[in-house]
Backbone and ligand atoms as CSV (ligand in chain L), in Angstrom:
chain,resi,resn,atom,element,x,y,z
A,1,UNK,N,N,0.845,-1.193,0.000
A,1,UNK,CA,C,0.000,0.000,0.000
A,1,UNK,C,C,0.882,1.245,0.000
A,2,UNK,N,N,0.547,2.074,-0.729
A,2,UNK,CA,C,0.877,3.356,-0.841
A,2,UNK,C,C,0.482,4.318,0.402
A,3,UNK,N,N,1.161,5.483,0.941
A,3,UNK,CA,C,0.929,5.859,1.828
A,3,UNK,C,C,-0.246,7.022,1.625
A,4,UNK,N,N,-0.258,7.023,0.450
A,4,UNK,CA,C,-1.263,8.300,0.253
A,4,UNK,C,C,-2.256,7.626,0.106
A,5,UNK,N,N,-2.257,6.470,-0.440
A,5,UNK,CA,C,-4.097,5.766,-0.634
A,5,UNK,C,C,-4.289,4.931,0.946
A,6,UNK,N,N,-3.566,5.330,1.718
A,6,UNK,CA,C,-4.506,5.161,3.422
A,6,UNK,C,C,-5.396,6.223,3.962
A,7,UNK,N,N,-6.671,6.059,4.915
A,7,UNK,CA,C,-6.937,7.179,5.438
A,7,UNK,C,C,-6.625,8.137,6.347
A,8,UNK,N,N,-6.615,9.166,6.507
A,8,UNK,CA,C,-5.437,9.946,7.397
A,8,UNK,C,C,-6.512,9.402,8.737
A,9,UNK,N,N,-5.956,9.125,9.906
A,9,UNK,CA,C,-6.403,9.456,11.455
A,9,UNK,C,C,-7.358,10.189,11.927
A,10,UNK,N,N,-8.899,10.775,12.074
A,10,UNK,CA,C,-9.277,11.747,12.748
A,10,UNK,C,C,-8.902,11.825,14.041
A,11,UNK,N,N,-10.042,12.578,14.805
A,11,UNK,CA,C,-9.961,11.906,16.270
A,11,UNK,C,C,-10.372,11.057,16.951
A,12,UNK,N,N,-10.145,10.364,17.811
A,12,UNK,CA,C,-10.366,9.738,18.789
A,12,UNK,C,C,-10.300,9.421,19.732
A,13,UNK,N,N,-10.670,8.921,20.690
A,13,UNK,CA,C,-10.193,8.990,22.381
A,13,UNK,C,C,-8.860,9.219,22.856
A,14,UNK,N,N,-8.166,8.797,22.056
A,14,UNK,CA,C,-6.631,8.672,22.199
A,14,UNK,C,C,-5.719,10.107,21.718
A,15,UNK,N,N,-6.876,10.798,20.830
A,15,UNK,CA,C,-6.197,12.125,20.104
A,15,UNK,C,C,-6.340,12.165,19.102
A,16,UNK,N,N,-5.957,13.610,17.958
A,16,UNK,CA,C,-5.891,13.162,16.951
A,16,UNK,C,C,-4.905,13.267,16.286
A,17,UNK,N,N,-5.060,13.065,14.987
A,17,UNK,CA,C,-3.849,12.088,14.081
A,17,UNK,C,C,-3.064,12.824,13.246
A,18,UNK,N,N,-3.897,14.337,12.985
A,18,UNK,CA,C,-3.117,14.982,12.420
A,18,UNK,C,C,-2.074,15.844,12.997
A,19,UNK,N,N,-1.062,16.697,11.943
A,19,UNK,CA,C,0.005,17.192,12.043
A,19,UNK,C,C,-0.071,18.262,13.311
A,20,UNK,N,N,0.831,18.745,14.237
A,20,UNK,CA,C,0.410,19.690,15.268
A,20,UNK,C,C,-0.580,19.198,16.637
A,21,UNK,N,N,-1.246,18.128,16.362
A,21,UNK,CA,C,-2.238,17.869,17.317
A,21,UNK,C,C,-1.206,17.896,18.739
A,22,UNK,N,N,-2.425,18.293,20.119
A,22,UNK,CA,C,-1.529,17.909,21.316
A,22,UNK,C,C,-1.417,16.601,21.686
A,23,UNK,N,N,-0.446,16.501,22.357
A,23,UNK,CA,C,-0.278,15.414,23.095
A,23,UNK,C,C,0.058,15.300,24.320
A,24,UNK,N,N,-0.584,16.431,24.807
A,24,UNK,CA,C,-0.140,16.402,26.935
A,24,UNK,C,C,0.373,17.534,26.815
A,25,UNK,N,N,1.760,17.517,27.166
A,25,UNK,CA,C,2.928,18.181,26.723
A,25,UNK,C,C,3.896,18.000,25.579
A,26,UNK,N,N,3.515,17.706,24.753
A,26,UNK,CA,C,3.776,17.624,23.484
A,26,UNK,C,C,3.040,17.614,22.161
A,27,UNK,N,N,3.674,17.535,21.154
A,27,UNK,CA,C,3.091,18.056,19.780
A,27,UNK,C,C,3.017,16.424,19.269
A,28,UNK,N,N,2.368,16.515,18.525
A,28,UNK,CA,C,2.288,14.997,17.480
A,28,UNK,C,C,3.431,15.936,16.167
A,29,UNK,N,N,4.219,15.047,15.963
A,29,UNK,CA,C,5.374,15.820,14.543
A,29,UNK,C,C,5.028,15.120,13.613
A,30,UNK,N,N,3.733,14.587,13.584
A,30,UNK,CA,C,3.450,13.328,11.788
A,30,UNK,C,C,1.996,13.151,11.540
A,31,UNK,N,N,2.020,12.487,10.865
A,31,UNK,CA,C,0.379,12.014,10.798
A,31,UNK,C,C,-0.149,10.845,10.653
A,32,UNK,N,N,-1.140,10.465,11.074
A,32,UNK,CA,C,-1.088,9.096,11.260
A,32,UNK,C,C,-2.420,8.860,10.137
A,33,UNK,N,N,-1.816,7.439,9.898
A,33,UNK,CA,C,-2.611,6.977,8.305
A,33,UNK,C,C,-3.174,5.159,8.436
A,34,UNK,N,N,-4.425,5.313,8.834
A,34,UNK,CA,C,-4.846,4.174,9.311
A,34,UNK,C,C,-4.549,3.036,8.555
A,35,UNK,N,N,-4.332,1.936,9.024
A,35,UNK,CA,C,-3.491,0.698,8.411
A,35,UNK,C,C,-3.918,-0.448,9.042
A,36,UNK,N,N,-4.209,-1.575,8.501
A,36,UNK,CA,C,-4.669,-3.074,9.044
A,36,UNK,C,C,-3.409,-3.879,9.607
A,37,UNK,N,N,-3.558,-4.235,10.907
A,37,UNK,CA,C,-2.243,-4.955,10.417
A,37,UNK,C,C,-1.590,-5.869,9.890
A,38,UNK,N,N,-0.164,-5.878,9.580
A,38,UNK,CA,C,0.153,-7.221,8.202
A,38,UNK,C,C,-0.146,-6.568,7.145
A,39,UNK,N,N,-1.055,-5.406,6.674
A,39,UNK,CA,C,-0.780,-4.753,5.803
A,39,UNK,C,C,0.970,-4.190,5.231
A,40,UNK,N,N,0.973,-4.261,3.852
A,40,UNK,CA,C,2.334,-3.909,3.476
A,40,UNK,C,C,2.577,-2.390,3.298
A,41,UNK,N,N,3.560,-1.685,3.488
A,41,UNK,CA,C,3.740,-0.617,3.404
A,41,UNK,C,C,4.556,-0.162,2.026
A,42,UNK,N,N,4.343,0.605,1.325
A,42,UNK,CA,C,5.764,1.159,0.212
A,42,UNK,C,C,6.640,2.157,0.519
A,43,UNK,N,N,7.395,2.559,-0.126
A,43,UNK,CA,C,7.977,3.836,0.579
A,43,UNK,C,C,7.542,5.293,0.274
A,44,UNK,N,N,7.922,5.672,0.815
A,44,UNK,CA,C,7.032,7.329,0.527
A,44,UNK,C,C,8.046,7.931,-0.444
A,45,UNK,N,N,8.955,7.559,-0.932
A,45,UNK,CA,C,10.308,8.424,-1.644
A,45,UNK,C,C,10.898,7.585,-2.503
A,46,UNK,N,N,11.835,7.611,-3.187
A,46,UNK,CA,C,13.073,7.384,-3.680
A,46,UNK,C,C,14.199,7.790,-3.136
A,47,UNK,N,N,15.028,6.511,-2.442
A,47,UNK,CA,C,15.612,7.389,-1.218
A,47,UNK,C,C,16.825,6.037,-1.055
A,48,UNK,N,N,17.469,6.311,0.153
A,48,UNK,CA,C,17.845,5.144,0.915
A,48,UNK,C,C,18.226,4.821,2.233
A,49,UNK,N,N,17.352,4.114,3.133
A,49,UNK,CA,C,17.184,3.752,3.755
A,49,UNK,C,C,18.446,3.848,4.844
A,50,UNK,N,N,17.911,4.555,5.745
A,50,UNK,CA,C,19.327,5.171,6.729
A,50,UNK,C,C,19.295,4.699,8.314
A,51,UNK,N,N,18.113,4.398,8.433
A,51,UNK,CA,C,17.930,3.713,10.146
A,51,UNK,C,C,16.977,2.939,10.238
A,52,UNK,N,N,16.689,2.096,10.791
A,52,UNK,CA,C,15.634,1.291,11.700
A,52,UNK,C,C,16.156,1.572,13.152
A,53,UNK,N,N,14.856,2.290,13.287
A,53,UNK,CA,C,15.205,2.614,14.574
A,53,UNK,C,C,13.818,2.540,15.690
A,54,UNK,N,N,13.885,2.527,16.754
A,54,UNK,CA,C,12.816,1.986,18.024
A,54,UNK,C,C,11.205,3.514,18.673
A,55,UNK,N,N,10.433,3.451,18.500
A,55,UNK,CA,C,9.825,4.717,18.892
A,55,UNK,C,C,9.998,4.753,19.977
A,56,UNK,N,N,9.933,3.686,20.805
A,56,UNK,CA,C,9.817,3.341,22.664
A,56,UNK,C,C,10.884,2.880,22.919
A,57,UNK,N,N,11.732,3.691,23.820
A,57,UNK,CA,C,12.448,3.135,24.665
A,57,UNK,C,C,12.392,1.473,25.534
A,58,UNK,N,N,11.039,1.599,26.110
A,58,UNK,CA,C,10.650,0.283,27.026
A,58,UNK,C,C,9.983,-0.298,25.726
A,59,UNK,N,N,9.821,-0.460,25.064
A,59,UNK,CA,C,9.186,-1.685,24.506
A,59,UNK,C,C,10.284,-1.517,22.447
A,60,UNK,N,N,10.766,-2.621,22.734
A,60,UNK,CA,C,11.609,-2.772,21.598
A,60,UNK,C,C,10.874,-3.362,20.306
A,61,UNK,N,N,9.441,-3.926,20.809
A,61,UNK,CA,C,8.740,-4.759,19.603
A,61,UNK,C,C,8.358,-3.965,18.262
A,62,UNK,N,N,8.383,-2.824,18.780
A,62,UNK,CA,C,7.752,-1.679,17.969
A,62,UNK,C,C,9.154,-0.806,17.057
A,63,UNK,N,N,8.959,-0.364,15.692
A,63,UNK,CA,C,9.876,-0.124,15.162
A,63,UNK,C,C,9.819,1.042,13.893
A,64,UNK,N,N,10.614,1.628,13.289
A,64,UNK,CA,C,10.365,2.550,12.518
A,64,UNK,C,C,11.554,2.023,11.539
A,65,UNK,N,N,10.961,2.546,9.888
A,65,UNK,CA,C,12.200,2.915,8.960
A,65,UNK,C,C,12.296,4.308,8.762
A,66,UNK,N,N,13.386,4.770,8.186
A,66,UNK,CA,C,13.794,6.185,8.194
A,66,UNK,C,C,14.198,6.026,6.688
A,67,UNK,N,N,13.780,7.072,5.939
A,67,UNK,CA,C,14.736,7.036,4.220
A,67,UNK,C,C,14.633,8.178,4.131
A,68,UNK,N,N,16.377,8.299,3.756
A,68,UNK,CA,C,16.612,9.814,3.175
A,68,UNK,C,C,16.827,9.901,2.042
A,69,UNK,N,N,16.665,11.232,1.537
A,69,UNK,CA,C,16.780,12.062,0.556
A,69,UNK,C,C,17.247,13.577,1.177
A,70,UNK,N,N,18.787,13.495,0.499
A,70,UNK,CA,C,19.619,14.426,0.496
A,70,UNK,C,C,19.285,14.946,2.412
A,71,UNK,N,N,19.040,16.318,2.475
A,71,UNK,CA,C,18.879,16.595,3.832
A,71,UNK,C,C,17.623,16.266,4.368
A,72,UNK,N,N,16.565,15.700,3.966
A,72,UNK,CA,C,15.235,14.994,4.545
A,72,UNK,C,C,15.188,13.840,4.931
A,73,UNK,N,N,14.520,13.341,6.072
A,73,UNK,CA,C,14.621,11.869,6.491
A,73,UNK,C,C,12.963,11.853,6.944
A,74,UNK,N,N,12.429,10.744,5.869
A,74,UNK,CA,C,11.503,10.623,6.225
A,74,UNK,C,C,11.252,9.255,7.220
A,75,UNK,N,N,10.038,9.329,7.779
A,75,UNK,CA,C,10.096,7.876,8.509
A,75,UNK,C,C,8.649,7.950,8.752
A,76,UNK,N,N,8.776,6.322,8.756
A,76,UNK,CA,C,7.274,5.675,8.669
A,76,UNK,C,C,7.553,4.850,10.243
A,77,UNK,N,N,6.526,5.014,11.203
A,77,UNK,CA,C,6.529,4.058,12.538
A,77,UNK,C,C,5.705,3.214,12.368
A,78,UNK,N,N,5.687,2.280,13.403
A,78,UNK,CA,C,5.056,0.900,13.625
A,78,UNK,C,C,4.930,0.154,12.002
A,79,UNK,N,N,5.999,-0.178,11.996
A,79,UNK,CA,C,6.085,-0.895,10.779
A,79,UNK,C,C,7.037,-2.121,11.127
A,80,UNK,N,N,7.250,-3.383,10.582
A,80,UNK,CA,C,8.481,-4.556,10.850
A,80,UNK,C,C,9.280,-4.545,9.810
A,81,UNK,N,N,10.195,-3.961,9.813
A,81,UNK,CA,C,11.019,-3.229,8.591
A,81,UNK,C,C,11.295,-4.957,7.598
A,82,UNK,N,N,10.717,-4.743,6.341
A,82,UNK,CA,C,11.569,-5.604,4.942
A,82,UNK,C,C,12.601,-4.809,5.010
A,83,UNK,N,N,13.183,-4.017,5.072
A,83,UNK,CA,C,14.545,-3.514,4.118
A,83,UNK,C,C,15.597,-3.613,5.032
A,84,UNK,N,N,16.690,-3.031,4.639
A,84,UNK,CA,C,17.862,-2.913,5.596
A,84,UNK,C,C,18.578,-1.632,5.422
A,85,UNK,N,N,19.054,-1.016,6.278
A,85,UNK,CA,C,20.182,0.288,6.313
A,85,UNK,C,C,21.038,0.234,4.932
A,86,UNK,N,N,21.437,1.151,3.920
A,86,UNK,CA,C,21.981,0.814,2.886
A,86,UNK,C,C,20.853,0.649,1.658
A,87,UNK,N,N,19.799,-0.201,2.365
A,87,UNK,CA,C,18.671,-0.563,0.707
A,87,UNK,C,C,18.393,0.847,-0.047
A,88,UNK,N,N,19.116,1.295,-1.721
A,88,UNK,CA,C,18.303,1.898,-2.325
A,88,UNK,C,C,16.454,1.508,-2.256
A,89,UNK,N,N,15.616,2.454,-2.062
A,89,UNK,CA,C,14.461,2.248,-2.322
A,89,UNK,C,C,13.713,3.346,-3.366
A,90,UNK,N,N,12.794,2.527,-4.250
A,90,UNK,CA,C,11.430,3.409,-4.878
A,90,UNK,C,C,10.308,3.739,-4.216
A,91,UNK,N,N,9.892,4.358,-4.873
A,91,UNK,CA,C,8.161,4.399,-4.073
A,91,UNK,C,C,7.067,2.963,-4.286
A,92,UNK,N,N,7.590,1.716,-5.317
A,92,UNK,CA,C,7.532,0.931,-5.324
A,92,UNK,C,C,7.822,-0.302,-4.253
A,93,UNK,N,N,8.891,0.108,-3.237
A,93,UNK,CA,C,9.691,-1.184,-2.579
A,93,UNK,C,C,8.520,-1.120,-1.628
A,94,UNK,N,N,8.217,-2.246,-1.067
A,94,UNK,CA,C,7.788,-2.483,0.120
A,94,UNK,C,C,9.255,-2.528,1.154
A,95,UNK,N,N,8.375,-1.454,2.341
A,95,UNK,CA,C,10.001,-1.327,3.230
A,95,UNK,C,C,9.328,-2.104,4.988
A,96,UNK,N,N,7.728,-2.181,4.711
A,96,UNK,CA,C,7.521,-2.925,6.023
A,96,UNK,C,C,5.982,-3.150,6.069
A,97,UNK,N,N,5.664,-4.074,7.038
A,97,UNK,CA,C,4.784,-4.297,7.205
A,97,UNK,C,C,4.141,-4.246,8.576
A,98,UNK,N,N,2.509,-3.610,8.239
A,98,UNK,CA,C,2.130,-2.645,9.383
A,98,UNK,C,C,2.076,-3.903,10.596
A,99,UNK,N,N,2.678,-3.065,11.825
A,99,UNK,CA,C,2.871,-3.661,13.603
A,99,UNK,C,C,1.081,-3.197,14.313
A,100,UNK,N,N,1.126,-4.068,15.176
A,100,UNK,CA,C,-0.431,-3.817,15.753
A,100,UNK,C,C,-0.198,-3.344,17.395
A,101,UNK,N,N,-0.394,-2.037,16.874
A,101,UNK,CA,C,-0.408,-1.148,17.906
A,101,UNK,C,C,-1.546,-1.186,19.830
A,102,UNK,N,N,-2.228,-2.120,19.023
A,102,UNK,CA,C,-3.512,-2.393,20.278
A,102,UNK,C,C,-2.396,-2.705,21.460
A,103,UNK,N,N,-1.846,-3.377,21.047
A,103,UNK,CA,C,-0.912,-4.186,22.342
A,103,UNK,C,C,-0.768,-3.381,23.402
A,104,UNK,N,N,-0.145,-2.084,22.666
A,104,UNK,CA,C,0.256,-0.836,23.644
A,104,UNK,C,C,-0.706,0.138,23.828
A,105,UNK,N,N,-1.666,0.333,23.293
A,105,UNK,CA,C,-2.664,1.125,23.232
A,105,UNK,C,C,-3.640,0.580,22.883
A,106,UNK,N,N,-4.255,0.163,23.828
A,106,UNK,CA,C,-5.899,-0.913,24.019
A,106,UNK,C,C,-6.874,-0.677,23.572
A,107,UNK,N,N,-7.165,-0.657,22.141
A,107,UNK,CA,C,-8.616,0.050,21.567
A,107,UNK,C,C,-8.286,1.327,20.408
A,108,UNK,N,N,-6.760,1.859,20.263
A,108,UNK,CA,C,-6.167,2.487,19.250
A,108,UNK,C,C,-6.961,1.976,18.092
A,109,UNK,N,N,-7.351,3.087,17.007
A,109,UNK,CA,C,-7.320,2.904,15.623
A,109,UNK,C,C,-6.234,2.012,14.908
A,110,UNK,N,N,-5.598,1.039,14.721
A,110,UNK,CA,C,-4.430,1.072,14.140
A,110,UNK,C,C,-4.093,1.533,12.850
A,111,UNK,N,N,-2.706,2.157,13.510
A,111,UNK,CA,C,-2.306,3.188,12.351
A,111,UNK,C,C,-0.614,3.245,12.293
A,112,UNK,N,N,-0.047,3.445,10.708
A,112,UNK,CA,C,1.176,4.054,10.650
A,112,UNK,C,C,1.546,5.613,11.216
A,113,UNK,N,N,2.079,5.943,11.453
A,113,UNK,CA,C,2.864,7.710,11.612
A,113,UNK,C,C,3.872,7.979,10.918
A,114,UNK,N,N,3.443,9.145,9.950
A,114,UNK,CA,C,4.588,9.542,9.085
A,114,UNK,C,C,5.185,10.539,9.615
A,115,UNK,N,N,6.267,10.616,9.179
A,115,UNK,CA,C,6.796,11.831,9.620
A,115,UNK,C,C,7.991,12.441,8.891
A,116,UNK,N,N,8.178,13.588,8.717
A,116,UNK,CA,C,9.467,14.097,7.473
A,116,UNK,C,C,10.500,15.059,8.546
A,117,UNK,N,N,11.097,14.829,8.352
A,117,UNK,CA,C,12.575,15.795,9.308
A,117,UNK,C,C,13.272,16.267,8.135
A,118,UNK,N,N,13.355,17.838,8.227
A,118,UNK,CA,C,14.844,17.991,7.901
A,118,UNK,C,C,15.196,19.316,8.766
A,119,UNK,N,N,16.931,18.902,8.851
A,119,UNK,CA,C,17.724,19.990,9.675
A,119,UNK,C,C,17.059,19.753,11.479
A,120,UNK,N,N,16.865,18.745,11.753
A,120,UNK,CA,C,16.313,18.674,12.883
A,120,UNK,C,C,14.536,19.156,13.317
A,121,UNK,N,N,13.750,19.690,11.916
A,121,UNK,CA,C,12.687,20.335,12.540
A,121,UNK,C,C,11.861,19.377,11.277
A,122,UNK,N,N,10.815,19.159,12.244
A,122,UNK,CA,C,9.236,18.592,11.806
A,122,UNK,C,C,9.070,19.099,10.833
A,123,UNK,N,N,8.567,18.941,9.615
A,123,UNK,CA,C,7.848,19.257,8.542
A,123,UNK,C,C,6.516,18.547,8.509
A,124,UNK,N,N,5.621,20.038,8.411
A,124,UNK,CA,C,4.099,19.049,7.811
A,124,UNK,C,C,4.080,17.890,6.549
A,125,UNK,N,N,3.935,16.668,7.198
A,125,UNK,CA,C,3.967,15.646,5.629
A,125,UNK,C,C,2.557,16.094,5.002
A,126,UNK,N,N,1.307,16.714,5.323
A,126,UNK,CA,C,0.383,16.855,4.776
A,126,UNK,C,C,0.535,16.984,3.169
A,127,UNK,N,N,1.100,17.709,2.855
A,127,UNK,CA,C,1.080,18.547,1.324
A,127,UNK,C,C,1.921,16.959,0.827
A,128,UNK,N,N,3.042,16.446,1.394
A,128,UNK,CA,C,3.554,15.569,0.677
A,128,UNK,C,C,2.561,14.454,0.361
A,129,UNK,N,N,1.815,14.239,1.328
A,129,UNK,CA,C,0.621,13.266,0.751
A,129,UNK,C,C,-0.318,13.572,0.152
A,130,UNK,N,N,-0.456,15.040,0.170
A,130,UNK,CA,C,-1.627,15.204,-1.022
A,130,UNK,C,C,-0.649,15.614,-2.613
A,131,UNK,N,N,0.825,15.848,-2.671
A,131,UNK,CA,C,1.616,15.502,-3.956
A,131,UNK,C,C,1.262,14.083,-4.276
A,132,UNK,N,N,1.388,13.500,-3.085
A,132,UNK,CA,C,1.320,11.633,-4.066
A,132,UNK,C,C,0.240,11.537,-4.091
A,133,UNK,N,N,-1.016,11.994,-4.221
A,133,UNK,CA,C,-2.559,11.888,-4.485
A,133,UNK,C,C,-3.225,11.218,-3.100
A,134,UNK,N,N,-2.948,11.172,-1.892
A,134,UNK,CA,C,-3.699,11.126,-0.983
A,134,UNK,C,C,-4.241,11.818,-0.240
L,1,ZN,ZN,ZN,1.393,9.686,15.120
């Protein structure tokens, strides 16, 4: 699945999904794009693949890929990464397949979180998903 043909997150008990939303004391920096799980993911770019890396400290089950392009690093969470650090990817590759978030959050929508960095600061992915037609 393409990330733009998922549905973005509204709200729900838990918050909501889009870009800026609160989160306590904090900001949500992505957006979240509802996903089944075991669903396959593609990549959002043409890029290559620079981290797998953990959202939670305490719980390691849970995981993210990161793919850059030049100074942008995008990353997709709760995903079980196919690829590896090094993989050139298309917007074609499948880079993971969606993790089921209930575990940790009991009654969650399940959903991916995108998110785009560059230079250290959040970028709205909004506009990037409505470039790829979602
Ligand atoms: Zn999120």
């Amino acid at each position: 699945m393409k990330l733009s043909e998922l549905k973005r997150r509204g709200s729900d008990g838990f918050g909501s999904g889009h870009f800026g939303a609160s989160r306590g004391p904090r900001t949500h920096n992505g957006v979240d794009l509802l996903a089944g799980t075991g669903e396959d993911i593609d990549s959002p770019v043409v890029g290559t693949v620079t981290k797998l890396g953990y959202p939670y400290g305490d719980d390691l089950s849970y995981q993210y890929v990161q793919i850059s392009v030049e100074d942008y690093d995008f990353r997709v969470f709760y995903v079980e990464p196919s690829v590896k650090v090094g993989d050139e990817v298309t917007a074609d590759t499948v880079i993971g397949f969606v993790q089921h978030l209930g575990s940790r959050y009991h009654g969650i929508p399940n959903h991916v979180h995108f998110e785009i960095k560059k230079d250290g600061d959040y970028l709205d992915p909004t506009p990037t998903l409505i470039a790829m037609g979602g």
